[in-house]
Structures are given as C-alpha cells and as structure tokens.
Backbone bond lengths (Angstrom), bond angles and torsions (degrees), N, CA, C in turn:
res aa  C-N    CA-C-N  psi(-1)  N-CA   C-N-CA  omega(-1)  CA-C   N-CA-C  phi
1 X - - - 1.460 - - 1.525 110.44 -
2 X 1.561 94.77 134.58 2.206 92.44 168.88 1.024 116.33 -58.81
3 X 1.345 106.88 -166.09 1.676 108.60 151.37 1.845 117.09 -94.78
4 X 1.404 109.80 173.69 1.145 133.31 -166.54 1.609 99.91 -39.37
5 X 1.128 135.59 111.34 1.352 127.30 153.18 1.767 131.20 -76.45
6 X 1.404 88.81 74.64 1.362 104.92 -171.21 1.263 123.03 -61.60
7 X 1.723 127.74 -32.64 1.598 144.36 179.66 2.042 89.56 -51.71
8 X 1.059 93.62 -37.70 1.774 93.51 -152.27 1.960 95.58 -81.64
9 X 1.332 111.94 -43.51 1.323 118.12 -165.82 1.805 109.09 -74.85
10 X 1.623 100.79 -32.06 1.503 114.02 176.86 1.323 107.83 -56.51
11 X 1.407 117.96 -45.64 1.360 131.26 -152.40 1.463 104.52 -77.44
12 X 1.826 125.05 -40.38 1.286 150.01 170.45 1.729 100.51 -56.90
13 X 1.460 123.51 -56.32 1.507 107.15 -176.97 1.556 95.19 -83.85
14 X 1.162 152.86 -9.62 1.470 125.20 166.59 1.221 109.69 -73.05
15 X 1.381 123.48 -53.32 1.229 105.10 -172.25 1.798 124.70 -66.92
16 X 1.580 108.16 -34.71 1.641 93.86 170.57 1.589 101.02 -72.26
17 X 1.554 144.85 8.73 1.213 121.39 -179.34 1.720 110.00 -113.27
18 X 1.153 103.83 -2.49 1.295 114.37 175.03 1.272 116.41 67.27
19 X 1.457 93.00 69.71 1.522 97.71 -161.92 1.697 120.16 -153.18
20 X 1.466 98.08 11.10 1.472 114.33 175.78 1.675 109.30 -78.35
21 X 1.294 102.02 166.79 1.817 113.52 -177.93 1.235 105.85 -47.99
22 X 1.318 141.60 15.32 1.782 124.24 166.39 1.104 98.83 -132.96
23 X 1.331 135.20 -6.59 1.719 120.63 -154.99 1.384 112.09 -91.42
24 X 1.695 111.67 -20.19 1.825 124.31 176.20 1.444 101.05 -83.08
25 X 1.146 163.87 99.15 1.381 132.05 150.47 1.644 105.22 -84.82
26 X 1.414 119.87 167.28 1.393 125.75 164.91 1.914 104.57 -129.70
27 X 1.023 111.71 110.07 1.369 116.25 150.34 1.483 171.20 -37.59
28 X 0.913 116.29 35.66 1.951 104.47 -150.35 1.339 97.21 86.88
29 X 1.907 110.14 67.07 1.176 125.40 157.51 1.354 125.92 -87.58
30 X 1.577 116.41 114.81 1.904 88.95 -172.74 1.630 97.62 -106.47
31 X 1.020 109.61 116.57 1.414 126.14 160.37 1.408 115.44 -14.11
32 X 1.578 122.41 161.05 1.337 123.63 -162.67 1.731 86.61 -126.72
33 X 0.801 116.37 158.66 1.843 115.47 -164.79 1.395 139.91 139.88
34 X 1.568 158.34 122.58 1.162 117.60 -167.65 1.798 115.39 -98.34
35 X 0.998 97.80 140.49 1.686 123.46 -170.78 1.988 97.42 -82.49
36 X 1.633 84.54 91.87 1.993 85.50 -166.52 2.000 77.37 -118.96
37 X 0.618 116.71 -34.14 1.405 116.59 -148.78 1.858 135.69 92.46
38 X 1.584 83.87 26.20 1.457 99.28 -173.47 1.361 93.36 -147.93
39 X 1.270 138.18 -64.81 1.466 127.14 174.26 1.331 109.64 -42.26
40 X 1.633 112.91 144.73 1.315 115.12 168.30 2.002 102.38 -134.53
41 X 1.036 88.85 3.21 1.764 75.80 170.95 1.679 119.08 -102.93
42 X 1.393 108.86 138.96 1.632 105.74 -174.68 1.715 100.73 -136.19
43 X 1.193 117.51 168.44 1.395 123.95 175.94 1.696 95.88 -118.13
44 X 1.629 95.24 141.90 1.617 105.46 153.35 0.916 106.52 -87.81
45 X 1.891 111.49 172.25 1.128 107.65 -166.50 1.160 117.53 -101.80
46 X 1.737 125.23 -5.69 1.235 119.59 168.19 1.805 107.48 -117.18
47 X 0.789 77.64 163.89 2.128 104.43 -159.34 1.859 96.80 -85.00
48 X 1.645 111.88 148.81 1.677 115.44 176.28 1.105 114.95 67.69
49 X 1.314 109.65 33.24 1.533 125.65 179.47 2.050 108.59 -56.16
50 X 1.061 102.83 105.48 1.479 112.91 -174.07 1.668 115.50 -49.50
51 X 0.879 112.58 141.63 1.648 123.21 -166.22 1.451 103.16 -139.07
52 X 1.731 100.05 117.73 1.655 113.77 -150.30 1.403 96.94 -134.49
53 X 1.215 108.91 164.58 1.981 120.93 142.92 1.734 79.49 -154.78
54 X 1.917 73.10 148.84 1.736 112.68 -14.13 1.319 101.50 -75.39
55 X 1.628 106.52 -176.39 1.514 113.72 -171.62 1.486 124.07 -41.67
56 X 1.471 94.78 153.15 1.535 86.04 167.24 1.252 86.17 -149.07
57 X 1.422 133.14 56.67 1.861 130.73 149.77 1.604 91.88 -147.75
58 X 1.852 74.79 135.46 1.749 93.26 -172.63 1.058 104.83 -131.46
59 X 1.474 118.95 144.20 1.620 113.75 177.74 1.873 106.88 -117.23
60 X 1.420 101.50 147.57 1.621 93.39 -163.84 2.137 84.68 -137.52
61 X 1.157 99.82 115.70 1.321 128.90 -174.69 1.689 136.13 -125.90
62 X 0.823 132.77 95.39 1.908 138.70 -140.92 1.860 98.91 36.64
63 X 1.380 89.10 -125.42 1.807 87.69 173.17 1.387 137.95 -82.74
64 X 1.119 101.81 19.95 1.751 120.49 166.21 1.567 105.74 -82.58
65 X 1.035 123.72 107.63 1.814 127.47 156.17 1.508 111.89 -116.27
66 X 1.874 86.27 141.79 1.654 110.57 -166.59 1.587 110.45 20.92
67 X 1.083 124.75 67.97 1.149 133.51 118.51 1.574 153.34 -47.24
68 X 1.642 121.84 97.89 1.617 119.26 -164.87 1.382 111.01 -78.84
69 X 1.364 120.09 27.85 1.619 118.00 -170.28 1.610 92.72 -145.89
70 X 1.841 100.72 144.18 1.617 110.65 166.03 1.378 86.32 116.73
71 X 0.899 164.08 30.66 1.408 150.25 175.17 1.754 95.97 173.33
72 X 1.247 105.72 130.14 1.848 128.40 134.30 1.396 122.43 -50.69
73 X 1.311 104.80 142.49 1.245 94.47 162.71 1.693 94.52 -111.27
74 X 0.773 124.04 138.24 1.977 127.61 -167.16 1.136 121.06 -112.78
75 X 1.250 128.52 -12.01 1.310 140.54 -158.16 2.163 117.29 -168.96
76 X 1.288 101.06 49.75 1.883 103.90 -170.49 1.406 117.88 -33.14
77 X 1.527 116.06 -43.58 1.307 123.76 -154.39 1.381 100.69 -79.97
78 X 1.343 110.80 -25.44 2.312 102.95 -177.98 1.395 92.56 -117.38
79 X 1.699 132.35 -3.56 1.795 102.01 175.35 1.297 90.95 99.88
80 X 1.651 150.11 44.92 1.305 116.07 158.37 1.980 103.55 -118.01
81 X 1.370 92.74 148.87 1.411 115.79 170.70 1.301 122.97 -120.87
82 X 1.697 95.02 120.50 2.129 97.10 171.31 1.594 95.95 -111.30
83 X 1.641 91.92 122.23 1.552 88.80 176.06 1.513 109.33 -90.57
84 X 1.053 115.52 -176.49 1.963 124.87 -166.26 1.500 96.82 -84.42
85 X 1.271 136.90 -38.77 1.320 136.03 171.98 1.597 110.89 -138.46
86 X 1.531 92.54 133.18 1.804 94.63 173.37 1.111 128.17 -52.12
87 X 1.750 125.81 124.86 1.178 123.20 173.30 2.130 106.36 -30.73
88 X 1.767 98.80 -169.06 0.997 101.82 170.82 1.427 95.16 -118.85
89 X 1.621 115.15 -176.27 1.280 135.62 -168.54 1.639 118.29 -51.73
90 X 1.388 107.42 5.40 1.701 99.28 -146.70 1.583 117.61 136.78
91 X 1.026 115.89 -60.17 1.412 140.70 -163.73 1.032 114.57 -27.99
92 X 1.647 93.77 -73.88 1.532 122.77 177.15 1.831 125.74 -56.72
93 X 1.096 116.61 83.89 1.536 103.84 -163.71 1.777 95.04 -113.61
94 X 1.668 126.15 155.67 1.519 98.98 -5.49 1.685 127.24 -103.28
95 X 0.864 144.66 -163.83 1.456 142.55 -162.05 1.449 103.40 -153.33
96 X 1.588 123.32 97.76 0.899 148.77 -156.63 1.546 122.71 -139.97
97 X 1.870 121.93 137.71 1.874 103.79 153.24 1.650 86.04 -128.20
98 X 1.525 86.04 160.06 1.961 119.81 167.19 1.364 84.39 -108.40
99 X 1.658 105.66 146.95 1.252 116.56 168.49 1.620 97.06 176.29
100 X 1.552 97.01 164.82 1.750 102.30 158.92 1.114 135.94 -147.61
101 X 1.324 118.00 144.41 1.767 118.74 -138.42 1.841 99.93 -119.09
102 X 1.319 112.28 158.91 1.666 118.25 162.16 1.123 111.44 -94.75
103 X 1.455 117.39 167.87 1.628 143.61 -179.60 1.748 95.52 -75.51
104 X 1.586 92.35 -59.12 1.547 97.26 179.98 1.682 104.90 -136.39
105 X 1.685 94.86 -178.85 1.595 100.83 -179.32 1.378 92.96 -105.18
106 X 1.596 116.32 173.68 1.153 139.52 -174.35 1.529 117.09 -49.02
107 X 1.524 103.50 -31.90 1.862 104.52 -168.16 1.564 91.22 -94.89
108 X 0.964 135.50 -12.82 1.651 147.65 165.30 1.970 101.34 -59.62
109 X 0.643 82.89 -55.76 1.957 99.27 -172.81 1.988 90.64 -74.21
110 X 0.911 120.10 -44.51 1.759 125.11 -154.77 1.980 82.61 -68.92
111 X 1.157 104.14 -86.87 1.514 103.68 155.40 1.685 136.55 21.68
112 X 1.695 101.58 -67.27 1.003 99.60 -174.80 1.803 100.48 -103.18
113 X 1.016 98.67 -2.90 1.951 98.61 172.19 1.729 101.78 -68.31
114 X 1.727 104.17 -48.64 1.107 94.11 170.10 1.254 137.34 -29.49
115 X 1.896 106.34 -76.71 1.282 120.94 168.78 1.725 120.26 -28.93
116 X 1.267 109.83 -40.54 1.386 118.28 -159.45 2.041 92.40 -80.27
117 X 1.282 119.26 -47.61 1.073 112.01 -172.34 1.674 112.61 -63.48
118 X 1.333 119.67 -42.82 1.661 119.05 146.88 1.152 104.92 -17.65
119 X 1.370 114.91 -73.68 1.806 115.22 -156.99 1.238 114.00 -74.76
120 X 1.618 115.95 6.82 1.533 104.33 159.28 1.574 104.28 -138.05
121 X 1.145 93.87 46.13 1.714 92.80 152.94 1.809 115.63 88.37
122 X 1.396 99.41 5.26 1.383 103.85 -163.46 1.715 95.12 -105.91
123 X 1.232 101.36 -173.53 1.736 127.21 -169.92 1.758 100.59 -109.48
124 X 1.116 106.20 125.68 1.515 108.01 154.52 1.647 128.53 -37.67
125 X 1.174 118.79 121.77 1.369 124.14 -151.25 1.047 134.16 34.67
126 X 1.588 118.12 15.73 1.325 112.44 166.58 1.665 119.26 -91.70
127 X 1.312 132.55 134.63 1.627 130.83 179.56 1.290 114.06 -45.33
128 X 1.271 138.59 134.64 1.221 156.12 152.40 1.681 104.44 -78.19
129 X 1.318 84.82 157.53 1.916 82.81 -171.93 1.904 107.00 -71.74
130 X 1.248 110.81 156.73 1.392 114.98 178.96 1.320 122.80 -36.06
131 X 1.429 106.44 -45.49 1.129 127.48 -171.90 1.276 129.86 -69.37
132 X 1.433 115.34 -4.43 1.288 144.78 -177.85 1.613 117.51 -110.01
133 X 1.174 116.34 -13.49 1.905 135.41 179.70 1.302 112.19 -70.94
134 X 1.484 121.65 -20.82 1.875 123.60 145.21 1.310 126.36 -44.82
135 X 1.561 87.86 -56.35 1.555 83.79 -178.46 1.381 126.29 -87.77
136 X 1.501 116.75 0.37 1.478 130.28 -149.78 1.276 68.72 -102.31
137 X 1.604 145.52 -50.23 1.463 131.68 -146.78 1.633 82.87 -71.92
138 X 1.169 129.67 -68.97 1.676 142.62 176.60 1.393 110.36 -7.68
139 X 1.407 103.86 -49.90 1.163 98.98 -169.89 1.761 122.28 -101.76
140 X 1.292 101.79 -17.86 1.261 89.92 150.98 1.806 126.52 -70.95
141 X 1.091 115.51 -32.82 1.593 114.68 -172.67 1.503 94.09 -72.43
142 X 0.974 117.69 3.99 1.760 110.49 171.24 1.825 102.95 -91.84
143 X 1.294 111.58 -37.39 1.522 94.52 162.45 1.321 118.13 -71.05
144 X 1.479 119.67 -42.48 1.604 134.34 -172.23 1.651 99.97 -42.64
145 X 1.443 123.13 -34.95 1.385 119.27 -148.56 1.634 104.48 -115.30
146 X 1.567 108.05 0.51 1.199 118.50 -167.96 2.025 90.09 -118.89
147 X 0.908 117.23 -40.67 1.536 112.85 155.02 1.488 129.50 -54.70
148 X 1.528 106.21 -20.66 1.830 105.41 171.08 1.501 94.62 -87.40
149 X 1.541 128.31 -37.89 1.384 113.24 -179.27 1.493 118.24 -38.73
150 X 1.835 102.28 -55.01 1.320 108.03 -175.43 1.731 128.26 -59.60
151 X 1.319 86.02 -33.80 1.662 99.42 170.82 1.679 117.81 -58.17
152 X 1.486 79.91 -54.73 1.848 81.55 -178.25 1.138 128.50 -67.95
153 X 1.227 125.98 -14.25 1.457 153.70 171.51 1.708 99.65 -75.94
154 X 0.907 117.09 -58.14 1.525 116.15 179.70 1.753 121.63 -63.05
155 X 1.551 96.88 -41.37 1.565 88.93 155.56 1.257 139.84 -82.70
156 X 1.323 103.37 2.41 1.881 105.27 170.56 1.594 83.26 -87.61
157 X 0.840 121.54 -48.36 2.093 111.27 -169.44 1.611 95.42 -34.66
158 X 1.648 106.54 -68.35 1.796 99.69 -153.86 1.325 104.62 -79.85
159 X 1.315 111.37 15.49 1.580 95.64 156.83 1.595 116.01 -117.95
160 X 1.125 117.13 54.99 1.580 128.74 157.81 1.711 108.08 80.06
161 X 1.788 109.88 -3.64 1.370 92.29 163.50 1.742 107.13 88.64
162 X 1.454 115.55 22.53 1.568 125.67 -163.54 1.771 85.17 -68.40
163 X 1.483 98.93 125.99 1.211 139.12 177.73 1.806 105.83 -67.99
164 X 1.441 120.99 -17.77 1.756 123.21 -164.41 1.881 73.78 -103.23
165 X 1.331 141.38 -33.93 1.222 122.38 -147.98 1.463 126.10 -82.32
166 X 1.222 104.33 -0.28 1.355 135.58 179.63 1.785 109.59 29.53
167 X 1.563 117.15 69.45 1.212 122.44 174.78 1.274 143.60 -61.13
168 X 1.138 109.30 -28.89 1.940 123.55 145.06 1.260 110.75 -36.76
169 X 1.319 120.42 -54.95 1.634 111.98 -169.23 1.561 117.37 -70.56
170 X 1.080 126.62 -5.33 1.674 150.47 172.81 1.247 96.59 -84.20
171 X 1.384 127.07 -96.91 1.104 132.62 -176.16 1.340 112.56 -38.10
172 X 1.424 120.64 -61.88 1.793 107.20 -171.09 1.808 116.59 -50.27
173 X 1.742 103.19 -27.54 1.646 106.81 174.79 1.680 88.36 -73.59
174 X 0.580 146.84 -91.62 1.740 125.43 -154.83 1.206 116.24 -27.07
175 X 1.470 118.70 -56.78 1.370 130.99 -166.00 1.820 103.39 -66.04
176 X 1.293 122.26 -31.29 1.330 114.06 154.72 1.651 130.30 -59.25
177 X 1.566 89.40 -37.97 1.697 84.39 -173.27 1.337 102.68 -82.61
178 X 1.428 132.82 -1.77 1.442 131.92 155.87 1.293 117.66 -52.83
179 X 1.512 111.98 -49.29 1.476 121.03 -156.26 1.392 99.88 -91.11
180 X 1.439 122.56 -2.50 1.438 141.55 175.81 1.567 96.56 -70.91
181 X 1.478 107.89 -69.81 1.519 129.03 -139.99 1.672 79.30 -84.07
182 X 1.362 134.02 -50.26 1.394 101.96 160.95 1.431 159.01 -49.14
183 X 1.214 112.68 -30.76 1.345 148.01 178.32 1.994 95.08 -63.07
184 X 1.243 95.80 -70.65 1.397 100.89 -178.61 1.484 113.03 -59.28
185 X 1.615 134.35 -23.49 0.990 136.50 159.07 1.656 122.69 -52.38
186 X 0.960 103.91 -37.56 1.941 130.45 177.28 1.225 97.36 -62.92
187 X 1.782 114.87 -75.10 1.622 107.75 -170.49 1.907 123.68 -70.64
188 X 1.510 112.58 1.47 1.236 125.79 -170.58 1.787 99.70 -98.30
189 X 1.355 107.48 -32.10 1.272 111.61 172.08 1.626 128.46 -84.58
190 X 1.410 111.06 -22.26 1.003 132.82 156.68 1.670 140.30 -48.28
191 X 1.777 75.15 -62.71 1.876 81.67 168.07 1.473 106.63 -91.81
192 X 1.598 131.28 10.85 1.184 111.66 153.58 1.417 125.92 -61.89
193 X 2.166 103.41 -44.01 1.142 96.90 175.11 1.544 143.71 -84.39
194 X 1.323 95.74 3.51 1.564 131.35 -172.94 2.088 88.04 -74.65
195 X 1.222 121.75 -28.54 1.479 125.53 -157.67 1.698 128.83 55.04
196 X 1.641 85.88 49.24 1.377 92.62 -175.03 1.539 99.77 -80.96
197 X 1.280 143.03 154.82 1.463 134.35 157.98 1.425 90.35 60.21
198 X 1.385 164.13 -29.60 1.290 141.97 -136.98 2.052 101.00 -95.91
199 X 1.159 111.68 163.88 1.404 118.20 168.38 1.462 123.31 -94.58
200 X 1.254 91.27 -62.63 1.455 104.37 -175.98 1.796 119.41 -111.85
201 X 1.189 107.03 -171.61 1.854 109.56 -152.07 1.665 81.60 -84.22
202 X 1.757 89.86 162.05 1.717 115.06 163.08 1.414 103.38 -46.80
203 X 1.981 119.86 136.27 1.124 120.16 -163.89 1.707 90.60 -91.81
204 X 1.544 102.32 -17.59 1.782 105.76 -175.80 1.787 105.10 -126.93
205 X 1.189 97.38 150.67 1.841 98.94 175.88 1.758 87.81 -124.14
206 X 0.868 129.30 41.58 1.590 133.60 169.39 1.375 149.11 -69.51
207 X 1.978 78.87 -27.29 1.514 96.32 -165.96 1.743 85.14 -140.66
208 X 1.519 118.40 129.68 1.392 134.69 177.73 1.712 120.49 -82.17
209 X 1.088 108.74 76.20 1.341 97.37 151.45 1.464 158.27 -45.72
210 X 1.505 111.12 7.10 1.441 131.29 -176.16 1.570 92.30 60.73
211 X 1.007 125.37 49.65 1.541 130.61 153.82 1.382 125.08 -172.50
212 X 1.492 128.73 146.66 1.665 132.27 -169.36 1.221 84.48 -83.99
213 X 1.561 121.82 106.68 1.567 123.58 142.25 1.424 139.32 -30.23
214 X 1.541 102.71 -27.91 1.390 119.53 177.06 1.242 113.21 -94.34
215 X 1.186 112.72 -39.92 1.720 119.09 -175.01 1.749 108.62 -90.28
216 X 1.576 113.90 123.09 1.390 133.78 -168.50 1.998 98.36 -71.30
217 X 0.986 109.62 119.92 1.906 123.18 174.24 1.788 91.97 -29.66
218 X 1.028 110.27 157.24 1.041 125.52 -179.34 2.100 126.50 -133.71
C-alpha cells in the first residue's frame, strides 16, 4: 500500500462539506480596524481567506469597485489586511472586501481523514484500498460536521449567550449531519465488505465484521 492520498480524499470532504474555494463567499465586508487616516491594517471578518488567480479578493472603496490592487492580504489564515495607503477618517464611504473564505485549512481536513482511516482499520498515512475512500470521505465529514457544531457553539458563548439567537438549533443541524455522514460511512463500509460493486479483496483483515469476507454465506 502507498501512502494516504490525501489531494483526492481532501477534495471528496470539501466538496460534500461545502467547503471548497467557491462555496464561502463574503460580501460587502467592512473590515475591523481604526479608520484614523494613519492606520492601514484591518481584519476581515472571517478567517482562511482563499488565495486564487486570478484574484478572488476585491476591495471596493469611494469610487473604486472590486478592485484586486491597494491592499495585501498579510496574514490568510486570521483575515489580516495592510492596505498600500491608509484609508481616510470616515469620509470616504463605502469601505468594503468581496472574497471567499474556508471552514478549515487543508491540515484541518488531513486530520480528520486520519481519524477516519483509524475508524476503519487502517494506519495513519497509509492508503486504504480504493474501494474504501466512500466511506473514509463519510467518515471524516462526520468529524468535519461535528467540528462546526463545536465552533458554532463557541461563538454564541463569546458573544454573551444572546437569548433571540437560538444556538441549539445550529448546532443540533450539524450534529445531525454528523450522525448522517456517519451512518452512511457504516453502510459504505459495509457493502464494501459485503463485495457489493467491489473488485478486488479487503486491503485490511484487521477489523471483524462477524463475517469471513472471503468465504461466500453458506
């Protein structure tokens, strides 16, 4: 066996997690920063700000719209921007970026492939057979979707706990589509070993299914 083919498995939980370079956009972002006319660094407000060609972060400022020039982006992973000249005091409105950001970065996603290859019997970076990369995507997006619970849950905390925002109902939809993306991990792993659709033999005999994979029911 290779190693982990992660380009291919990454690509499988972004896209069922909705979470590849187009699927976040942010809009008529106004930067967090103070507008003195001497500061030039600001934060967006969401984090993993995607870094493209061609561009895909634009800044739109009095009569400048979406524009990819005048500002750095300096820092992708927390959102910071040094623009080429300090805004002004206020004046100038409006003061804006377009752009689009991830949930997580790549070693965030690598992570939970890991985990998932654990949970079916495999070795850390080592390949699992092809035939098994359904459910391995499955089962990582069962952490992927159980990590936005936690997130989202944590940002209703640091914001004082607003009683209208009703944060259970966020979180419990993740925590379903976890128990979703697991479930389907179970029956994807299952009828691998069942040899439904499959070609070739179990890449592992590691983990017991209360049945000889090799040997036909009798």
């Amino acid at each position: 066996m290779g190693a982990t083919n992660y380009p291919l498995l990454i690509g499988g939980v972004r896209t069922f997690g909705n979470d590849t370079e187009t699927n976040n956009p942010k809009f008529a972002d106004t930067p967090a920063g103070i507008r003195d006319g001497v500061n030039k660094i600001f934060r967006l407000s969401a984090q993993n700000i995607v870094v493209s060609t061609p561009p895909s972060l634009f800044l739109t400022y009095g009569s400048i719209t979406r524009a990819a020039t005048g500002f750095t982006l300096t820092d992708a992973p927390s959102g910071y921007i040094t623009m080429g000249t300090a805004p002004d005091a206020g004046t100038t409105q409006p003061f804006f970026f377009d752009y689009y950001f991830q949930w997580f970065v790549d070693n965030d996603i690598m992570s939970m492939i890991d985990a998932a290859t654990l949970e079916l019997g495999g070795q850390i970076g080592t390949d699992l057979d092809p035939g098994l990369y359904p459910a391995q995507v499955q089962y990582a997006l069962f952490h992927f979707w159980n990590r936005r619970a936690s997130a989202t849950a944590n940002m209703f905390a640091s914001h004082g706990g607003n009683a209208d925002a009703h944060p259970e109902t966020v979180t419990n939809a993740f925590r379903n589509l976890a128990k979703d993306a697991k479930k389907n991990g179970d029956d994807l792993r299952d009828m691998f070993y069942k040899r439904f659709g499959k070609r070739n033999a179990p890449a592992s005999a590691t983990i017991t299914y209360g049945f000889d994979p090799q040997t036909p029911p009798r």
